[in-house]
C-alpha positions in Angstrom: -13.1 -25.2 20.8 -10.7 -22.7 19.3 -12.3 -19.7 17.9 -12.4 -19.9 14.3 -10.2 -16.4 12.6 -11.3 -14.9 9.4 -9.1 -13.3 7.7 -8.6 -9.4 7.0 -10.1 -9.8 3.2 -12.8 -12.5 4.3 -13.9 -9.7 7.1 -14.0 -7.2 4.6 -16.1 -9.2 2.4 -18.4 -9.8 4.2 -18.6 -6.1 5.8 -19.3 -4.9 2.0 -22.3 -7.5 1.6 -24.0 -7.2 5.0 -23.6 -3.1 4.2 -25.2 -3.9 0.8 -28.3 -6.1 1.9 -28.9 -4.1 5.0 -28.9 -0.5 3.6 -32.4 -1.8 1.2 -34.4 -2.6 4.3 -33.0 -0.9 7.9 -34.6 1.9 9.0 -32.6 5.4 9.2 -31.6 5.6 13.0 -29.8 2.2 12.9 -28.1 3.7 9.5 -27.1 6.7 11.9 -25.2 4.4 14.5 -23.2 3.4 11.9 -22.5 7.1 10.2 -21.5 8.2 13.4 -19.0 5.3 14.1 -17.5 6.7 10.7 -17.1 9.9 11.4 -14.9 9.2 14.8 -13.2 6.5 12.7 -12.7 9.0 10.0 -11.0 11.8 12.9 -9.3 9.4 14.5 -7.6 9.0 11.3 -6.9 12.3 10.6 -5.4 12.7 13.9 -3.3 9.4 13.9 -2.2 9.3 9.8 0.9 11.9 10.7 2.0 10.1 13.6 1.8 7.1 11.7 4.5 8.8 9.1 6.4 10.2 11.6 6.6 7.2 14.0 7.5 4.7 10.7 9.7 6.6 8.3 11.9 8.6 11.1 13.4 5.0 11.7 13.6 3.7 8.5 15.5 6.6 6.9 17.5 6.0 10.3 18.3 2.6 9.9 18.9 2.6 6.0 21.6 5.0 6.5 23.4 3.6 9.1 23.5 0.2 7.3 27.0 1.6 5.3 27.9 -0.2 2.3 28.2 0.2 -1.9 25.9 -3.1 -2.1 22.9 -1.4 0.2 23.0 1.7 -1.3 22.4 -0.4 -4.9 19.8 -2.6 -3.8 18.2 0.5 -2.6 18.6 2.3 -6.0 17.6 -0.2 -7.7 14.4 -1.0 -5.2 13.3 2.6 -5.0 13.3 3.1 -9.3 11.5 -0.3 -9.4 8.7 1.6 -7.0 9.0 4.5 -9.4 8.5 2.6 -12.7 5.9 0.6 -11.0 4.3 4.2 -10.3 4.5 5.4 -13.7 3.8 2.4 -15.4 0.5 2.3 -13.9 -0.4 5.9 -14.1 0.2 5.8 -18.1 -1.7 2.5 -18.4 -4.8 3.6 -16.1 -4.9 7.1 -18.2 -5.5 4.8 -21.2 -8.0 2.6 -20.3 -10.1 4.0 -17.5 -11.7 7.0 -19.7 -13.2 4.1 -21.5 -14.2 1.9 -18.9 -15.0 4.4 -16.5 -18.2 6.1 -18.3 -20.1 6.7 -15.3 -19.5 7.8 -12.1 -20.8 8.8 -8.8 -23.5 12.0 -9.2 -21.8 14.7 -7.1 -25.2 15.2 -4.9 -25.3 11.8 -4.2 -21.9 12.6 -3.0 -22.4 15.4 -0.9 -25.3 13.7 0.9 -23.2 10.5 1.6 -20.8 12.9 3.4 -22.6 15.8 4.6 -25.9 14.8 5.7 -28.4 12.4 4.1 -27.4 9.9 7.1 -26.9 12.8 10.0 -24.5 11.4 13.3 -25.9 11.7 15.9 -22.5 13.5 17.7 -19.1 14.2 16.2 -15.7 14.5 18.3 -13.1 16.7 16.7 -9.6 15.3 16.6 -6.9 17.9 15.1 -4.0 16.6 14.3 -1.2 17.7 16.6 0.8 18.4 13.1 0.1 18.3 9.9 1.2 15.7 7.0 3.4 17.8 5.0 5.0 18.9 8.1 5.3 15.1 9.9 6.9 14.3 6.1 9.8 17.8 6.2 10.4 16.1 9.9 10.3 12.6 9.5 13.0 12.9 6.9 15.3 15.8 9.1 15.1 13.3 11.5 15.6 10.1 10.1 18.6 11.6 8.4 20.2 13.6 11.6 20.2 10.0 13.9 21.9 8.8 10.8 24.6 10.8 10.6 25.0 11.1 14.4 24.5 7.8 15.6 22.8 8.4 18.5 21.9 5.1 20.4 19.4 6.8 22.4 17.8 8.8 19.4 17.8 5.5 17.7 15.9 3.7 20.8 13.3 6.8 21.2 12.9 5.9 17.4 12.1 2.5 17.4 10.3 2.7 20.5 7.5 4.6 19.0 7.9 2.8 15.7 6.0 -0.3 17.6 3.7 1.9 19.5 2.4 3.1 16.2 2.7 -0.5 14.9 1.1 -1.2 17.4 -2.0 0.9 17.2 -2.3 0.0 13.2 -2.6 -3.9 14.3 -4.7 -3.9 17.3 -7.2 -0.9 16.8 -7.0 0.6 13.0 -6.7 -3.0 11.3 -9.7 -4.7 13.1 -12.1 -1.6 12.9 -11.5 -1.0 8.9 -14.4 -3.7 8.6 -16.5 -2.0 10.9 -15.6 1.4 8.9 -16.2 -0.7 5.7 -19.5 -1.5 6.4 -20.5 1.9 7.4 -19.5 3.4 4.5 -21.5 0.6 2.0 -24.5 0.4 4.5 -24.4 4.6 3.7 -24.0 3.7 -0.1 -26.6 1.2 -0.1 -29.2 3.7 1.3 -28.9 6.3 -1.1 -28.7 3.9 -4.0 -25.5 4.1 -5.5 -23.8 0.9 -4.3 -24.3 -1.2 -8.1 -22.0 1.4 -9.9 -19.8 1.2 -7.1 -19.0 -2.6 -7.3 -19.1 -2.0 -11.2 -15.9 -0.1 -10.6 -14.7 -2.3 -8.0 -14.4 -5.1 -10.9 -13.2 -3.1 -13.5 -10.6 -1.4 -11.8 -9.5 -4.9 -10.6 -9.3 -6.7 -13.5 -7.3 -4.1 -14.9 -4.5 -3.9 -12.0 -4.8 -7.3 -12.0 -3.6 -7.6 -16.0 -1.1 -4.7 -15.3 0.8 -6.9 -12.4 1.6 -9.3 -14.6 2.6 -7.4 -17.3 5.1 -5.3 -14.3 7.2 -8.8 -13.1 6.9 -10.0 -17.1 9.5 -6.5 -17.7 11.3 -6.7 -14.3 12.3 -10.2 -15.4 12.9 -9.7 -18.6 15.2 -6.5 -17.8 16.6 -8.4 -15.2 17.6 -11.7 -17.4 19.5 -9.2 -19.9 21.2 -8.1 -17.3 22.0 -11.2 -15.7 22.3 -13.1 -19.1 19.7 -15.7 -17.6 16.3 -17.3 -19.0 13.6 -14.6 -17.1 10.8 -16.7 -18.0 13.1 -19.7 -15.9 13.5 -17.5 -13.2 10.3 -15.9 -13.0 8.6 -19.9 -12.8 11.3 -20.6 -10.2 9.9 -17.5 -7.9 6.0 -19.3 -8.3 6.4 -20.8 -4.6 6.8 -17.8 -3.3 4.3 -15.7 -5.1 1.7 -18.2 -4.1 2.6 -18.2 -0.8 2.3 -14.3 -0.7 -1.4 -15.0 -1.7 -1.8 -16.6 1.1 0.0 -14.6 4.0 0.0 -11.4 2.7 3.0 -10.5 4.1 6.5 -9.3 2.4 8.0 -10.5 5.6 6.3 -13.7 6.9 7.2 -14.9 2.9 10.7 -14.4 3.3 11.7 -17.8 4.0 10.2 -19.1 0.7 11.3 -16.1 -1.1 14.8 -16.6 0.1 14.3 -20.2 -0.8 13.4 -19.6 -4.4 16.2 -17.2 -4.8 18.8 -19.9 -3.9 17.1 -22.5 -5.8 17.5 -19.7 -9.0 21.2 -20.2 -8.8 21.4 -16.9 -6.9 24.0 -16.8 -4.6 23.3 -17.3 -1.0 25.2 -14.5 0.8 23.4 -12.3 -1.7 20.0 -13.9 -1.5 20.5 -13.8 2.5 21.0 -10.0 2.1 18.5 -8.7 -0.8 15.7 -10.7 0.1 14.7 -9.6 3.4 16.1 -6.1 2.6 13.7 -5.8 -0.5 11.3 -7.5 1.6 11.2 -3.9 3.1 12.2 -1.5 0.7 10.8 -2.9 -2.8 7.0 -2.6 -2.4 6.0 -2.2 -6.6 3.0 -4.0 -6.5 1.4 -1.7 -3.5 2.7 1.3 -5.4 0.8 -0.5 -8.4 -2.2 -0.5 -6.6 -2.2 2.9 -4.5 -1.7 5.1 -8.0 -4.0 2.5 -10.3 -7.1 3.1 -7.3 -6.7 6.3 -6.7 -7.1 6.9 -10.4 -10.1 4.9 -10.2 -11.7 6.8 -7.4 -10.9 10.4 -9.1 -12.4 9.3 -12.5 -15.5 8.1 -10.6 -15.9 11.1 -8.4 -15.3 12.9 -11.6 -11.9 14.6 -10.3 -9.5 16.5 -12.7 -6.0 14.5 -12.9 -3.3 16.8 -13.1 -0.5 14.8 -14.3 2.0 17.0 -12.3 0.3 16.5 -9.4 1.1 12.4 -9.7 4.8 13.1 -10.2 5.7 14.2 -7.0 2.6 11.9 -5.5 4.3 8.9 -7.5 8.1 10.1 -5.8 6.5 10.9 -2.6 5.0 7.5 -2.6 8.3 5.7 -3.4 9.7 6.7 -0.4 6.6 6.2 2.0 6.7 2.5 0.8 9.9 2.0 2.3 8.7 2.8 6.1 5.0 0.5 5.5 5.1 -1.5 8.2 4.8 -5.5 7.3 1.0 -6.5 8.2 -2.2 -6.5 5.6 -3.0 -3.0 4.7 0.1 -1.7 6.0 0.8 0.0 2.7 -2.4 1.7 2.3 -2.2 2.8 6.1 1.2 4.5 5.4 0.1 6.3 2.0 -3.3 7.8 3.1 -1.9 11.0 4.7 -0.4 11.9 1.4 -3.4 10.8 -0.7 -5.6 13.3 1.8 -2.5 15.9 1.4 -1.9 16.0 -2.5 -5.2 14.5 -4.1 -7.6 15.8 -1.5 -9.5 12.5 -1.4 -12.2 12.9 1.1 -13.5 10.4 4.4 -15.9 8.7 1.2 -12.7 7.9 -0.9 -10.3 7.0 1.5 -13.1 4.8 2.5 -13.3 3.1 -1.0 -9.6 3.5 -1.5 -8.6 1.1 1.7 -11.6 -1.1 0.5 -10.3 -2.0 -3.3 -6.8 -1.7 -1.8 -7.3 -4.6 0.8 -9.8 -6.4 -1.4 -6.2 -7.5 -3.7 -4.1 -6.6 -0.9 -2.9 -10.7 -1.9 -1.7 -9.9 -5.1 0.3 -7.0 -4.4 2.0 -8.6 -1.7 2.7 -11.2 -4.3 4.0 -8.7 -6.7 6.5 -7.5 -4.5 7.7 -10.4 -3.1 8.2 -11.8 -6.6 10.0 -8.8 -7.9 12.3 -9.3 -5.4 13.7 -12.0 -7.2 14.2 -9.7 -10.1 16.3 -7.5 -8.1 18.3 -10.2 -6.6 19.2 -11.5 -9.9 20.6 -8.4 -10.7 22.2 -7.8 -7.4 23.9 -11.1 -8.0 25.0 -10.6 -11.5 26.6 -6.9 -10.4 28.5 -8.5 -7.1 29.7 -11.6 -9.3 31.5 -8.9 -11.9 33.0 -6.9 -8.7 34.3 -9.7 -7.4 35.8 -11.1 -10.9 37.7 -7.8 -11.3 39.2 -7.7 -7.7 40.8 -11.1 -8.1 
């Protein structure tokens, strides 16, 4: 018989409620296991998070700029200020609504035993990173820019060769641990009796991303159909296949076929569907924004952490451009963003640990977001190509 496969989210789930029923009645050592599993988890991490920038967005910057062309360069405008609204969007809807919903919060002892030593490891292996994240960022982009303009075919090989060694390493070893990591940090929640406001804020801040990912493709459509001078509310039903099929892979890429489908069927056409489709598949990632800036909100609220609005700018732009080099598997997005959440929020082990939690939890629905946004962009895409061509001829 084949062995059954359970899904990323289904592992997950069940990771949070076996760390949830177990943390009331196992005895401390057995808790320890588990803590000290984290804490190599959590280095590892730290060591691999600026390899994982440099190995995925030296290539993509690569790759974008030696794809010449006035139509690439729009889609990619038009992509990367989609991101950016997305960003902003949610930042200025959270502020408003999580101060009211978000009464509560994690006590800060509670805190500091969770991390520090209410649940000792038993051993701890350092792993310093071999460069930091700002500096894997300044090099990834000097980089990604220099094979660019030089066109170096062996550059360009080195590039992509360590693009699927780090691809690599997020699919086979990070992805399939996270649920082992997961349960660890709820089975340390659990024992110190915090893990009901934690799942409080788990629904609340899902519901609310939730209602705000609706709201984001309701104004990308509607933009979108003035500039096209189409129905939106047509074309937004005519992209449902796709966002339903997102729900169920999700994966930007493995949707592309239905996306690209749904474009076509939109009237879009096909030589510009077959290009922004599975270019935005890549590039146009507003729903994971959506959901990196709304949680990480959350978290700071609940750990009772100042928000500095200036600090989100440039962790919003920063963001953007991160999006662009996520590599297409579940939690992809989340995987590529953590070294800058570390960086410029200074979220801890704990809060990454929740962060990648809520974030794969609707990991679906972002994926959907994106992929149905996409069809936003083409309609515009089409609409600008359309007038190009009517004035060349």
């Amino acid at each position: 018989m084949r062995s059954i496969k359970i899904p990323l989210l289904g592992r997950v789930v069940i990771a949070i409620v076996l760390g949830i029923l177990l943390g009331q009645i196992v005895p401390v050592w057995f808790a320890r296991i588990f803590a000290t599993f984290n804490d190599l988890f959590g280095n590892f991490l730290s060591f691999i998070v600026p390899l994982i920038i440099l190995g995925l967005v030296t290539p993509a910057i690569s790759e974008l700029g030696r794809g010449a062309g006035k139509l690439l360069l729009l889609t990619l405008l038009i992509a990367y200020f989609s991101t950016l609204f997305s960003g902003f969007f949610t930042y200025f809807s959270c502020q408003s609504v999580f101060p009211k919903i978000i009464t509560g919060g994690m006590d800060s002892s509670l805190v500091q035993s969770i991390e520090e030593g209410a649940i000792k490891v038993y051993f701890s292996i350092q792993m310093p990173p071999v460069i930091d994240v700002m500096a894997a960022l300044i090099l990834s982009f000097c980089l990604g820019l220099g094979a660019s303009i030089t066109k170096g075919e062996a550059l360009q090989s080195l590039f992509s060769n360590f693009r699927d060694v780090i691809t690599l390493i997020i699919r086979k070893v990070i992805i399939p641990l996270l649920p082992l990591y997961i349960f660890g940090m709820f089975l340390s929640i659990s024992v110190v009796g915090q893990v009901y406001t934690v799942i409080v804020l788990f629904i609340q801040v899902i519901g609310v991303i939730f209602v705000l990912h609706i709201l984001l493709l309701l104004i990308q459509f509607i933009t979108a159909g003035i500039i096209a001078k189409r129905n939106p509310f047509k074309a937004m039903k005519g992209m449902m296949p796709a966002y339903l099929t997102a729900l169920g892979t999700s994966s930007s890429a493995a949707t592309i076929p239905v996306t690209l489908q749904c474009a076509i069927d939109n009237k879009i056409n096909r030589n510009i569907a077959s290009f922004v489709i599975p270019l935005c598949a890549t590039i146009h990632l507003a729903g994971s924004i959506m959901k990196i800036v709304g949680f990480s909100l959350a978290i700071m609220y609940f750990f009772k952490i100042p928000v500095d609005f200036g600090v989100f700018v440039g962790f919003i732009f920063m963001l953007g451009i991160l999006m662009v080099a996520a590599p297409g598997v579940p939690g992809g997005a989340i995987m590529t963003a953590i070294g800058v959440i570390q960086a410029t929020l200074g979220f801890t082990d704990t809060m990454v640990g929740l962060m990648i939690t809520i974030y794969i939890a609707v990991d679906s629905f972002g994926t959907a977001c994106n992929v149905t946004g996409d069809g936003a962009i083409a309609m515009v895409i089409d609409r600008i190509a359309g007038k190009v061509s009517t004035c060349l001829s």
